[in-house]
N, C-alpha and C positions, 0 to 999 in steps of 0.2 A: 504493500500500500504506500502511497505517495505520502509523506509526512507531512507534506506542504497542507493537506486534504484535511487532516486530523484536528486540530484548531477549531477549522471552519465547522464538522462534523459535531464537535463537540460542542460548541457552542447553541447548534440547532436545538440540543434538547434545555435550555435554560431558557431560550426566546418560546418556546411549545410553550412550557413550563408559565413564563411568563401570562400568554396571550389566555390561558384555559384559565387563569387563577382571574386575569382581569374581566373573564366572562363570567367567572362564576360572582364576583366579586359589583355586577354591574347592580344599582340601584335605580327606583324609580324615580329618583330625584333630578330635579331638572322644567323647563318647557317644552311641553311634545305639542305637535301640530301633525294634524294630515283631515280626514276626509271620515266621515260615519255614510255608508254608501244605502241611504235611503234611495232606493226603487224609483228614480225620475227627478230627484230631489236630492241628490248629493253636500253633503251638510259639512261646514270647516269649523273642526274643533281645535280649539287650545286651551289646552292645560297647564296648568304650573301646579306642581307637587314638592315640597320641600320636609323634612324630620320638621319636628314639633315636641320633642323631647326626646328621651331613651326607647320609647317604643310607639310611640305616635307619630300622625301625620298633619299636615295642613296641605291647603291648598284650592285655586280658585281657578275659573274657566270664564273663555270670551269663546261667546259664538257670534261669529259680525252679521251673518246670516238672521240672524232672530233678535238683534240690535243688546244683547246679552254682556257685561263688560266687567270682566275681573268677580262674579259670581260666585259666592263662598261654594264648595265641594262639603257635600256632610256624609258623615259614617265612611271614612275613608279605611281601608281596612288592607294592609301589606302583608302577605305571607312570602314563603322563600318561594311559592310557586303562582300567587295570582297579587294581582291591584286589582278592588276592586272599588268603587263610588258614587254618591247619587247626584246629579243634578238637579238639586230644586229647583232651580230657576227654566226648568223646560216640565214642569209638570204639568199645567195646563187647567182649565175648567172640564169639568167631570174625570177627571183622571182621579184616583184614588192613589195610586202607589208614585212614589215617587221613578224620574226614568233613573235608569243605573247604569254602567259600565262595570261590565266584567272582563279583565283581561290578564293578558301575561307576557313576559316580556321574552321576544322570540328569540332574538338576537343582543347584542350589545349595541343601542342606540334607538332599536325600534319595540314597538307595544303593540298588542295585536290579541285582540276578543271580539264581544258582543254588545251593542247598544240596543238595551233592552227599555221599552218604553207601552204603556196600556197593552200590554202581552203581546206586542209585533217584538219583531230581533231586526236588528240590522249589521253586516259586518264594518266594522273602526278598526284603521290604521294607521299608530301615528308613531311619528319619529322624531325622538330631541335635536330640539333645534339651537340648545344654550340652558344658560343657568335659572332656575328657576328665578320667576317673578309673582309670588301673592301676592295679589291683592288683598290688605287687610278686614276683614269683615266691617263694611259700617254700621255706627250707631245711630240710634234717633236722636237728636238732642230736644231741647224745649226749643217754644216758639214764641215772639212775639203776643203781649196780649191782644193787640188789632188781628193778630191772623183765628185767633177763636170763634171757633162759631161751623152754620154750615155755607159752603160754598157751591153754586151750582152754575151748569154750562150745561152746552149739548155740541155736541159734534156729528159727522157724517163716516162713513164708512160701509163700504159695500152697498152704497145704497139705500142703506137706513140710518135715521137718524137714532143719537142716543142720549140721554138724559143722564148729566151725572152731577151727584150731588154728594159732596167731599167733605167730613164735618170733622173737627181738628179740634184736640182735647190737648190743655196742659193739667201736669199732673204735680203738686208739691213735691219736690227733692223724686221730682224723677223726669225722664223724659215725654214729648208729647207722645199724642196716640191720635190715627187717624180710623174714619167708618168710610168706608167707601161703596156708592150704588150703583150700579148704571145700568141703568130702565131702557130694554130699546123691546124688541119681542114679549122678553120676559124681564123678570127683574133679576139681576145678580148683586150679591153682596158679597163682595173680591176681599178677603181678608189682607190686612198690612202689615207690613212687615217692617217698614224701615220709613220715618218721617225725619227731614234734615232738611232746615233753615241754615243759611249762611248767606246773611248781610241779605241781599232784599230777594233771591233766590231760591224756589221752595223746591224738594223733590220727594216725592210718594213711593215707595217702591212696594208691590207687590207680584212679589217673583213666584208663587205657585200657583199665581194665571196668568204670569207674564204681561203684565202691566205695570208703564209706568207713567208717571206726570212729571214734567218739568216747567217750571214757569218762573217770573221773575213778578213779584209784587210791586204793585201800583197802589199806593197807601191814598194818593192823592185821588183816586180814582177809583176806587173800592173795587179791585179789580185785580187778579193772578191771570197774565198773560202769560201764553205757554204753550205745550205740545203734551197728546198722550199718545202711549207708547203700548202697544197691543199685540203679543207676537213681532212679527216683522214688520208691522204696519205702524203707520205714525201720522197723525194728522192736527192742524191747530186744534186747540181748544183755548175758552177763555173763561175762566168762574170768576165769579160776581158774588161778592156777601149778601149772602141772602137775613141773619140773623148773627151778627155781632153781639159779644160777650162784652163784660167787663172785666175779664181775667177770672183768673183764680178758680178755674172749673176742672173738677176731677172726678 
């Protein structure tokens, strides 16, 4: 044998050695992006997955498709052989279970399962694109005493109109609370999740129908100028104080 050869040879099995310990050694940790291959309707997920202590996780999703942006991930759950997590923010009106992602990591860099959603499956593939980025879960804060009370609008969509009547609760030594309705067919009451005032800018979130409200308050004008946010869809709206408080309602 050529001694020149032997070096080279020998080295082969520390690089093996290497590359098998860094595949086994790969984590979920990171931003993955690719595609959930909904049947005509091709759907772009991102995730950011990051540790949250010694054996927990965190972690949040933007779907730009469904207008979805930095979305807390809940019951995130890592074994050595699956990631698995639920999207609230795509649960939807009559949906009962939350949609979930079961998956597993095929390779070193790419993830690859099932988006499961009101008992349909769709196959998701995604691949780290960088270091994870969460977004931190927002709070509600308090609000303004002129924003108390209820506010109502109507807007258009698909052709029907719809009636919405937005009624905004401060609470002592705690944060505000929103009731939200909006009467077009039938009547829905969209549970809330996250209400946040910043300087004359109001925002609504309720992400387990996928709706949201953004607007900018007009004190002068007794009026929240703004856009709601419905699934993918988005259209003006403008509420108008219908019944002003003087504070201090809980």
């Amino acid at each position: 044998m050529n001694p020149l050869l032997r070096p080279i040879r020998a080295s082969c099995v520390p690089l093996a050695l290497y590359m098998a310990l860094c595949y086994a050694a790969d984590t979920p940790q990171g931003r993955w992006e690719g595609q959930v291959q909904i049947p005509g309707a091709p759907m772009t997920l991102i995730v950011d997955l990051a540790p949250d202590g010694p054996s927990s996780w965190t972690g949040s999703v933007i779907i730009p498709g469904m207008g979805v942006k930095g979305a807390p991930l809940g019951d995130i759950v890592v074994t050595d052989s699956a990631i698995t997590f639920n999207l609230s923010a795509l649960r939807g009106r009559g949906v009962t279970q939350p949609t979930r992602v079961n998956a597993r990591l095929a390779e070193p860099g790419t993830m690859v399962g099932q988006f499961e959603q009101a008992g349909n499956t769709a196959a998701v593939a995604l691949k780290r694109i960088g270091p994870a980025q969460v977004e931190p879960a927002p709070k509600s804060t308090a609000i303004a005493t002129d924003l108390e009370g209820a506010w109502v609008g109507r807007y258009e969509m698909g052709g029907y109109a719809r009636d919405v009547t937005l009624t905004l609760s401060n609470h002592p030594q705690a944060a505000a609370t929103a009731e939200l309705q909006i009467a077009g067919k039938r009547i829905n009451k969209v549970p809330v999740d996250r209400v946040v005032q910043d300087a004359q800018f109001l925002r609504i979130e309720a992400p387990r129908d996928a709706v949201t409200f953004e607007g900018r308050w007009r004190a002068e004008a007794g009026e929240i100028q703004g856009s709601i946010q419905v699934g993918p869809f988005e259209v003006p709206l403008v509420l108008r104080h219908s019944s002003p408080t003087t504070g201090g309602k809980s």
